[in-house]
C-alpha positions as CSV (number, residue, x, y, z in Angstrom):
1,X,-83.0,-148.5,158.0
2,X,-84.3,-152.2,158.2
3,X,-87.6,-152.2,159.7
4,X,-86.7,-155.7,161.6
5,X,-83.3,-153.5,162.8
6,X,-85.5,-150.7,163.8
7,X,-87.6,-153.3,166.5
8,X,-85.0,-154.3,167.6
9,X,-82.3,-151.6,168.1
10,X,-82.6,-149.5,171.1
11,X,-81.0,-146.1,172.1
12,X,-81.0,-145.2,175.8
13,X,-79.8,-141.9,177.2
14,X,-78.2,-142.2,180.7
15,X,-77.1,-139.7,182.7
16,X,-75.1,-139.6,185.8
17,X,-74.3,-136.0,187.7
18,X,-71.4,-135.1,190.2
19,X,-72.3,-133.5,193.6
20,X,-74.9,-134.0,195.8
21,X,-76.4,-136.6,193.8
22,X,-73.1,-138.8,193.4
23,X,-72.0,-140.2,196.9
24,X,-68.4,-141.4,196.3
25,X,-68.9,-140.7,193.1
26,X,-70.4,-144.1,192.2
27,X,-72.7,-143.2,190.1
28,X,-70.0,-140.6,187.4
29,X,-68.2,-143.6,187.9
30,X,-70.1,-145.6,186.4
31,X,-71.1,-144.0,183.3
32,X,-67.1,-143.0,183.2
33,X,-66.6,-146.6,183.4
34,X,-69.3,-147.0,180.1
35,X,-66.9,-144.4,178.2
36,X,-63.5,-146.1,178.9
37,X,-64.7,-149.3,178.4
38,X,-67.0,-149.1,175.2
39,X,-65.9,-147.0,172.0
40,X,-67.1,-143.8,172.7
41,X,-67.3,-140.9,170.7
42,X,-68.0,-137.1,172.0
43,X,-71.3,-135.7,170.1
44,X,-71.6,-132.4,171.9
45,X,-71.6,-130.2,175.1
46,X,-74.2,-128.3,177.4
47,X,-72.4,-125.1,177.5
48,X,-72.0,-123.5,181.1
49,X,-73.0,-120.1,181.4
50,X,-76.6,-120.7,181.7
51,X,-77.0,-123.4,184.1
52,X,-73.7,-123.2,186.4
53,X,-72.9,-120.8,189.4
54,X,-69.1,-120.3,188.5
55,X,-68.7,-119.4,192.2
56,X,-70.1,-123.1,193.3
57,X,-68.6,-125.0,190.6
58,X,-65.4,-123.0,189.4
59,X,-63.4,-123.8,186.4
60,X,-60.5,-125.7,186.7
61,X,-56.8,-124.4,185.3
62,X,-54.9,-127.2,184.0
63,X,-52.1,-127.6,181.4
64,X,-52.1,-129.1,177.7
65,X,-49.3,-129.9,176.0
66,X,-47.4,-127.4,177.7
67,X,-50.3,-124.7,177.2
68,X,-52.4,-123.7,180.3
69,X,-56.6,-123.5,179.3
70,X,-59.8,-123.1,181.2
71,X,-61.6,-125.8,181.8
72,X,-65.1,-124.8,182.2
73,X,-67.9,-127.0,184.0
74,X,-70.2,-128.2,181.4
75,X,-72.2,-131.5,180.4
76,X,-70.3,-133.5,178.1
77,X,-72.3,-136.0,175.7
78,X,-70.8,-139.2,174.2
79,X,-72.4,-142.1,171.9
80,X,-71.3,-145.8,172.7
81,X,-72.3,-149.0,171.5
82,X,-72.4,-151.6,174.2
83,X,-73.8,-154.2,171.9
84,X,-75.1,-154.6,168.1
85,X,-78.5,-153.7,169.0
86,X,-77.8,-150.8,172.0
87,X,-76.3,-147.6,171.6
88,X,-76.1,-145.7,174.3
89,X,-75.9,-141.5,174.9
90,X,-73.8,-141.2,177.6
91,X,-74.4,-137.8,179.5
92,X,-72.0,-136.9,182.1
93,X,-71.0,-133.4,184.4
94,X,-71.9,-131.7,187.6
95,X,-75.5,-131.1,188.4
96,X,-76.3,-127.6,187.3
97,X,-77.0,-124.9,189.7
98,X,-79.7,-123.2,188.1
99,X,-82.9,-123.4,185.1
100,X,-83.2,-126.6,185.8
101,X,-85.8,-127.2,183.6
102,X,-84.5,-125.4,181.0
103,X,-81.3,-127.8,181.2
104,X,-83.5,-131.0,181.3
105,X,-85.7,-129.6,177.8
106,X,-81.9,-129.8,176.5
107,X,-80.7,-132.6,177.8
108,X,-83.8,-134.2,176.8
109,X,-83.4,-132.3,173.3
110,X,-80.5,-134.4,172.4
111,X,-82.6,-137.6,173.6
112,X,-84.9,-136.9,170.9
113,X,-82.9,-136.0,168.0
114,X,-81.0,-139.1,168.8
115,X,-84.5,-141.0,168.9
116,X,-83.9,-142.2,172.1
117,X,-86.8,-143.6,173.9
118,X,-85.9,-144.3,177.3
119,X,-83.7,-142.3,179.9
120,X,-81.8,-143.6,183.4
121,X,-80.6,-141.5,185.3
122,X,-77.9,-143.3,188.1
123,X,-77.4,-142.0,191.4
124,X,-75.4,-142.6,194.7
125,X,-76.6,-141.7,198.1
126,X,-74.6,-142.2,201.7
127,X,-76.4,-144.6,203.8
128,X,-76.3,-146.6,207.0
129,X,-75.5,-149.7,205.6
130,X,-72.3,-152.3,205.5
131,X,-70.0,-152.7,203.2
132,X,-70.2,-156.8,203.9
133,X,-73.6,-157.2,202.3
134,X,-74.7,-156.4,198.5
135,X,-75.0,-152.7,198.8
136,X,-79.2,-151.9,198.3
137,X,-79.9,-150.6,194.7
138,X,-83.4,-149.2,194.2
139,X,-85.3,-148.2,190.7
140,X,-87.6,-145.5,190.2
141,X,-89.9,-145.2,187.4
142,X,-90.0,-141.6,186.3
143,X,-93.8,-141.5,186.2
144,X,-93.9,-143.2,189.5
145,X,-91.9,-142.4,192.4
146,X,-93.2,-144.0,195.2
147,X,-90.7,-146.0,197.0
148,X,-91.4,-149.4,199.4
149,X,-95.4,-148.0,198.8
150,X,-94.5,-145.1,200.7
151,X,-94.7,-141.5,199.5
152,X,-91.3,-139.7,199.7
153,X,-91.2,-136.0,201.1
154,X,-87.9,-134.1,200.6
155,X,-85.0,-132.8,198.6
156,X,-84.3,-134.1,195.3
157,X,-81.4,-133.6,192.6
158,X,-81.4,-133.1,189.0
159,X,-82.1,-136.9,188.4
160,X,-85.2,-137.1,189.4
161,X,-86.0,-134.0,187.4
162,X,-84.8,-135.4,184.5
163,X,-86.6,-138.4,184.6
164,X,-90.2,-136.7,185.8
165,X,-89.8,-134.5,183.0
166,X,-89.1,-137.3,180.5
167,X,-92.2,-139.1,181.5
168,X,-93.8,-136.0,181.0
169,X,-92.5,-135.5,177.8
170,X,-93.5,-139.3,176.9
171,X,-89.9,-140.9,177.4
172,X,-89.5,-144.2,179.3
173,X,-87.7,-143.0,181.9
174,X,-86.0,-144.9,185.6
175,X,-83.4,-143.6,187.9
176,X,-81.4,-146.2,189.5
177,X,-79.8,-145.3,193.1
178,X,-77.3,-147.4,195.2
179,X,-77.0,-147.2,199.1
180,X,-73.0,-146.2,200.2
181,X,-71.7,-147.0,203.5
182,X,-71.4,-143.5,204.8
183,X,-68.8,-144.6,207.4
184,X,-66.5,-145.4,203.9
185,X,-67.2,-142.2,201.8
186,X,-63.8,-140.4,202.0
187,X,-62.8,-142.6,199.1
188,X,-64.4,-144.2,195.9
189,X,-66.9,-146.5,195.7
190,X,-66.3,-149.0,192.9
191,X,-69.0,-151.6,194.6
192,X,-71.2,-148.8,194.2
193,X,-70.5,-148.5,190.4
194,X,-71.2,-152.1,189.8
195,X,-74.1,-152.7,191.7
196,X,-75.2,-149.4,189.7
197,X,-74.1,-150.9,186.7
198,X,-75.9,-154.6,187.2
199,X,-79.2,-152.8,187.2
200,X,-79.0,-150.8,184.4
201,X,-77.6,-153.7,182.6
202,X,-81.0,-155.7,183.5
203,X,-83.4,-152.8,182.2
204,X,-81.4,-152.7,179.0
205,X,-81.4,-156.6,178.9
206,X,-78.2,-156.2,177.9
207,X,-74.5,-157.3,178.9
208,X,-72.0,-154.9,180.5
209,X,-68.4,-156.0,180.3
210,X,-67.5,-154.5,184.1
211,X,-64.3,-156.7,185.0
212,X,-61.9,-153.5,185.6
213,X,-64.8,-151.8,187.7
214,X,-65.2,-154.7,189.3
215,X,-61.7,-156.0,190.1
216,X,-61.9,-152.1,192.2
217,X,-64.8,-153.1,193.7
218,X,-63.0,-155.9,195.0
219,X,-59.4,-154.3,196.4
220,X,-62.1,-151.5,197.7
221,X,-64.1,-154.2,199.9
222,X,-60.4,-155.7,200.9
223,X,-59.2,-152.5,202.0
224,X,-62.9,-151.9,203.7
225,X,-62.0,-155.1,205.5
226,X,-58.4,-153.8,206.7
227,X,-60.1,-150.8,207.9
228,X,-62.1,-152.8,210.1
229,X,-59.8,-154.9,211.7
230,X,-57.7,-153.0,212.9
231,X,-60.9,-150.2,214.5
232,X,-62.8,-151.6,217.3
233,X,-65.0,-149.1,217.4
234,X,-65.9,-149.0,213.3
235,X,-66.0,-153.2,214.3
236,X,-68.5,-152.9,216.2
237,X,-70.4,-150.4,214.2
238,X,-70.3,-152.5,211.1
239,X,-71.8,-155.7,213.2
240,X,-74.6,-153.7,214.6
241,X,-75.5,-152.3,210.7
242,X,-75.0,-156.4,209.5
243,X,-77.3,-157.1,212.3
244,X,-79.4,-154.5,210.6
245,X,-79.4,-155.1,207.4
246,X,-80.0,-159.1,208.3
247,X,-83.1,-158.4,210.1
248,X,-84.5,-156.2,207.3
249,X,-84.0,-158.9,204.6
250,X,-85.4,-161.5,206.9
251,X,-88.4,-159.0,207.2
252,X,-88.5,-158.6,203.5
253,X,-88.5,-162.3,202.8
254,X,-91.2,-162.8,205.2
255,X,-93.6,-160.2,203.9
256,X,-92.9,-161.7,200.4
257,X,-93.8,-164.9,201.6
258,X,-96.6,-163.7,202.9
259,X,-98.0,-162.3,199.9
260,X,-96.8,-164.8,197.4
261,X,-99.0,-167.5,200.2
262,X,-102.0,-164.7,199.8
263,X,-101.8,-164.8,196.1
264,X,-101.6,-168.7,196.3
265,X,-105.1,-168.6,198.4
266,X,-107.1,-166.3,196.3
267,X,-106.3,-167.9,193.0
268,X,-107.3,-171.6,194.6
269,X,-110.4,-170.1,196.1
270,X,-111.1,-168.3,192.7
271,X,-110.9,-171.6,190.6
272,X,-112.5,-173.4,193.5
273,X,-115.3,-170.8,192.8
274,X,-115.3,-171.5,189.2
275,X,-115.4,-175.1,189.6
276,X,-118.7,-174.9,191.8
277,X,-120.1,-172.8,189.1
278,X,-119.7,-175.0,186.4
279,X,-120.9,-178.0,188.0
280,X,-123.5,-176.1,189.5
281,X,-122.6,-176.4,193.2
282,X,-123.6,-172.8,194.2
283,X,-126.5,-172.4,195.9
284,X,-128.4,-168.8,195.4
């Protein structure tokens, strides 16, 4: 392979689970949305018996060609190109019930012998937020997870497994989460998928065609709309979170400004500093 195609080419493994981890399935959405859009090719399984509880996630029955077959629960793995220079592995199936880290080492396995170098993992969590603002998207850095400089304390899902153990293991590694209005999650969350989708397409610096993901995202928010009119109550709840999520950004903003002004002030006192130095205007 060309050396000058080798710096340049990049193969990124990302990952989305179903269950806990996937709130309106946004996230397996998203990576679904990857495989249907891109040509996609399957390069291999995680086989089932090891990491699933049969009883939690049960096989499905469904019919082929007129033939009935198991369907088993399992990690399926595809390889796309998205670009000339980005290939991605595309890993996709229900969090695994047990040996996690036994099922990461595989996962991660595959990374490798693909020579991969970086892993995202996309997830989707229910949150109190409206569907009228640009649902929140956060990224994690595998090696790092603190989040708004505060220490998190609680469950996690396989995703951030995964991408602990491929810093660990010396991959580049992010998860990438989106916010979903938990007063919506009976149904899909296409908006989800997007926003999910924007990101990753910014840490790949790299385009993602989403117009049939988003043209959902956009009959989801008009049906979100319908909802609301015609529930006062769910009204009135969506314009106490807007008046929520408005004061936070306003908060935000301000804090940024802040800083940005404190940054502005210590580098003109720093050069003021130097310019009394060199002229000799500090007095010992």
């Amino acid at each position: 392979m060309d050396n000058e195609y080798k710096n340049h080419h990049q193969v990124v493994l990302v990952a989305a689970f179903e269950g806990w981890n996937d709130a309106s399935e946004a996230a397996s959405d998203a990576v679904k949305h990857l495989i249907n859009r891109y040509d996609s090719r399957i390069i291999g399984h995680i086989d089932s018996d090891d990491y699933y509880d049969m009883q939690t996630s049960r096989p499905m029955l469904c019919t082929v060609l007129g033939h009935k077959r198991i369907v088993w629960p399992q990690t399926t793995l595809y390889q796309t190109h998205i670009s000339d220079d980005t290939e991605l592995i595309l890993a996709i199936g229900p969090e695994p019930n047990m040996h996690w880290m036994d099922y990461c080492r595989e996962v991660l396995s595959i990374a490798d012998d693909a020579e991969a170098t970086k892993i995202v993992a996309l997830g989707s969590m229910f949150a109190d937020y409206p569907h009228t603002r640009a649902l929140p998207t956060t990224v994690n850095d595998g090696a790092d997870l603190s989040v708004d400089d505060e220490t998190y304390s609680g469950p996690i899902g396989i995703p951030t497994v995964l991408t602990m153990t491929a810093a660990q293991m010396g991959f580049d590694s992010d998860s990438v989460w989106v916010s979903i209005p938990e007063y919506l999650g009976g149904d899909d969350c296409p908006e989800g998928s997007v926003r999910l989708l924007e990101r990753l397409a910014a840490l790949l610096d790299t385009p993602i065609d989403m117009e049939d993901v988003s043209k959902r995202a956009r009959r989801w928010k008009a049906d979100a709309q319908m909802l609301v009119r015609y529930n006062d109550v769910l009204a009135n709840y969506v314009h106490q979170l807007e008046e929520q999520a408005d004061q936070s950004a306003t908060n935000t903003l301000m804090s940024t400004q802040k800083a940005q002004q404190l940054v502005a002030e210590t580098e003109a006192y720093l050069q003021s500093l130097e310019q009394h130095g060199a002229t000799g205007g500090l007095i010992d």
